[in-house]
Residue, then its C-alpha position, 0 to 999 in steps of 0.5 A: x488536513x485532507x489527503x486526497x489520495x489514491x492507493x491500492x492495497x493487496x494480499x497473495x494468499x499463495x504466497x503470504x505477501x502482501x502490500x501497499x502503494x499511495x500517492x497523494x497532493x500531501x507531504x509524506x503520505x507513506x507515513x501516516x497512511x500505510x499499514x500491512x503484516x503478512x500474518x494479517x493483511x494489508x490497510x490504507x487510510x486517507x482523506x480526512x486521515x485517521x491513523x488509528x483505523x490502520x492500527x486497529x484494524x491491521x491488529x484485528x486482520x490477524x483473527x477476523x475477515x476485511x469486512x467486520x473488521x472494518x465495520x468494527x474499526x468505523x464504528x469506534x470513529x465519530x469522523x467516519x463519514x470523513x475518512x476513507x479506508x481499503x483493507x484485504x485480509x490474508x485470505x485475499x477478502x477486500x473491504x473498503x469505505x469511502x464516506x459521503x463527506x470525502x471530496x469529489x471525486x472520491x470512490x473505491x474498486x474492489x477485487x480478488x486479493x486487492x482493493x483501490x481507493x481514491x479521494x479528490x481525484x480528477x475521476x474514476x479513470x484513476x481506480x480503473x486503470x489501477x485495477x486493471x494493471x493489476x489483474x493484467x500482471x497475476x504472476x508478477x512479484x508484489x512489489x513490482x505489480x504494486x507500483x505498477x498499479x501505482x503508474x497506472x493511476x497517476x498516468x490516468x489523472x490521479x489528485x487532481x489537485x497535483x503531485x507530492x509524495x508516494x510509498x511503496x511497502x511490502x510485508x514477507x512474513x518477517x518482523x521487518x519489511x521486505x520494501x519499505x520506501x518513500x518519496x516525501x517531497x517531489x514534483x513527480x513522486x511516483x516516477x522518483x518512487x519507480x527510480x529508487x525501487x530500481x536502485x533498491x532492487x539492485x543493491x537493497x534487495x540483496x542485502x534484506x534477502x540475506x538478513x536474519x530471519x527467525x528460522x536462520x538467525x545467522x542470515x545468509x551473509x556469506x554470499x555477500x562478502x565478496x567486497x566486489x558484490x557490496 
C-alpha cells in the first residue's frame, strides 16, 4: 500500500537531539515509517514503504554522511523508484529520494539540519510551509519546533487524500526515547497528536527526565516522590 505522507525529519548538531514528525491517509504511520538515534540521525520512509531503508541506513548514519548512505540504502532496493526516503546525518547533512513512480503530488525540500518529504499531497504548499516553520523557530526545543513543522503542513493542505494517523519521535542520546507518541487512528491526527504531546509534556516528561541513564543508573527519582507531584 502506498503511504502518501508528509513528514520532516531533523538533527541539532548543537544539541545531539534529533527526530521526526509524520502524518499520513494510512493507519498507524509511525510504526513502519520513523527511525532516528541521536548517535546517527534521523530516517523517514514512505510512499511505497520499505522499512528495511529505515533500518539500514539509520545503522549506516552512525559512520557515513546522509548522502552515501542514501545512495548505498537505494542501491540495495529493486523498488526504489517507488519509494521515498529523507534522512540527516548527526552533523546536521540532509538526503532525500523521491522516485519518478510516487504519486503526485510528491517532492522533498532540504536544509540545514533538516529535510521535508511529501507524496500524494495536494501540492508543494505543504513542504513549504513545514520548512518555513521550522527555520522560523531555531531555538526551540526539538519536539515542540517538530510538531509545529507538522501543524504547518497539515494546515497548508497535506494528503490530499484526507487524515489518519501521525508520530512524533525524539532521540536524546539514551537507549530509550525522549518522545515517542503516536495517533493510530483519528479523524484529525495532527491536532489529537498536539493534545497528547500537551498531556505528556505535563505528566511524561517529568518522569523520562528522571529515568535511569547510563551515566546516573539510580535515576533522579527522589524529586518525584512526593505523591502530590505523581
Amino acid at each position: 500500500m502506498y503511504a502518501g505522507t508528509f513528514s520532516i525529519v531533523a538533527h541539532d548538531a548543537a544539541t545531539g537531539v534529533c527526530g521526526v514528525a509524520i502524518s499520513s491517509r494510512m493507519v498507524a504511520i509511525g510504526s513502519l515509517c520513523v527511525f532516528a538515534h541521536a548517535q546517527a540521525g534521523a530516517v523517514a520512509t514512505q510512499a511505497l514503504i520499505n522499512p528495511l531503508l529505515g533500518a539500514d541506513a539509520l545503522e549506516l548514519l552512525r559512520s557515513d554522511p546522509a548522502e552515501d548512505v542514501l545512495r548505498r540504502v537505494l542501491e540495495t532496493d529493486p523498488d526504489a523508484d517507488s519509494r521515498q526516503v529523507a534522512l540527516v546525518d548527526r552533523q546536521g547533512r540532509a538526503a532525500a529520494h523521491t522516485g519518478p513512480q510516487t504519486h503526485p503530488w510528491s517532492g522533498h525540500l532540504l536544509g540545514e539540519g533538516y529535510a521535508v518529504a511529501g507524496n500524494i499531497l495536494t501540492g508543494a504548499a505543504t513542504l513549504e510551509a513545514m520548512a518555513r516553520r521550522w527555520e522560523e523557530r531555531p531555538g526551540e526545543a526539538m519536539d515542540e519546533r517538530l510538531l509545529g513543522a507538522l501543524e504547518a503542513g497539515q494546515a497548508a493542505g497535506g494528503d490530499r487524500r484526507g487524515r489518519q494517523s501521525a508520530a512524533l519521535y525524539v532521540h536524546t542520546g539514551q537507549p530509550y526515547p525522549y518522545v515517542d507518541l503516536r495517533v493510530d487512528e483519528h479523524a484529525d491526527p495532527v491536532a489529537e497528536l498536539r493534545r497528547v504531546h500537551g498531556v505528556a509534556r505535563r505528566e511524561l516528561s517529568p518522569f523520562v527526565a528522571a529515568l535511569p541513564t547510563r551515566a546516573n543508573p539510580r535515576g533522579s527519582f527522589e524529586r518525584l516522590l512526593d505523591p502530590d507531584s505523581l
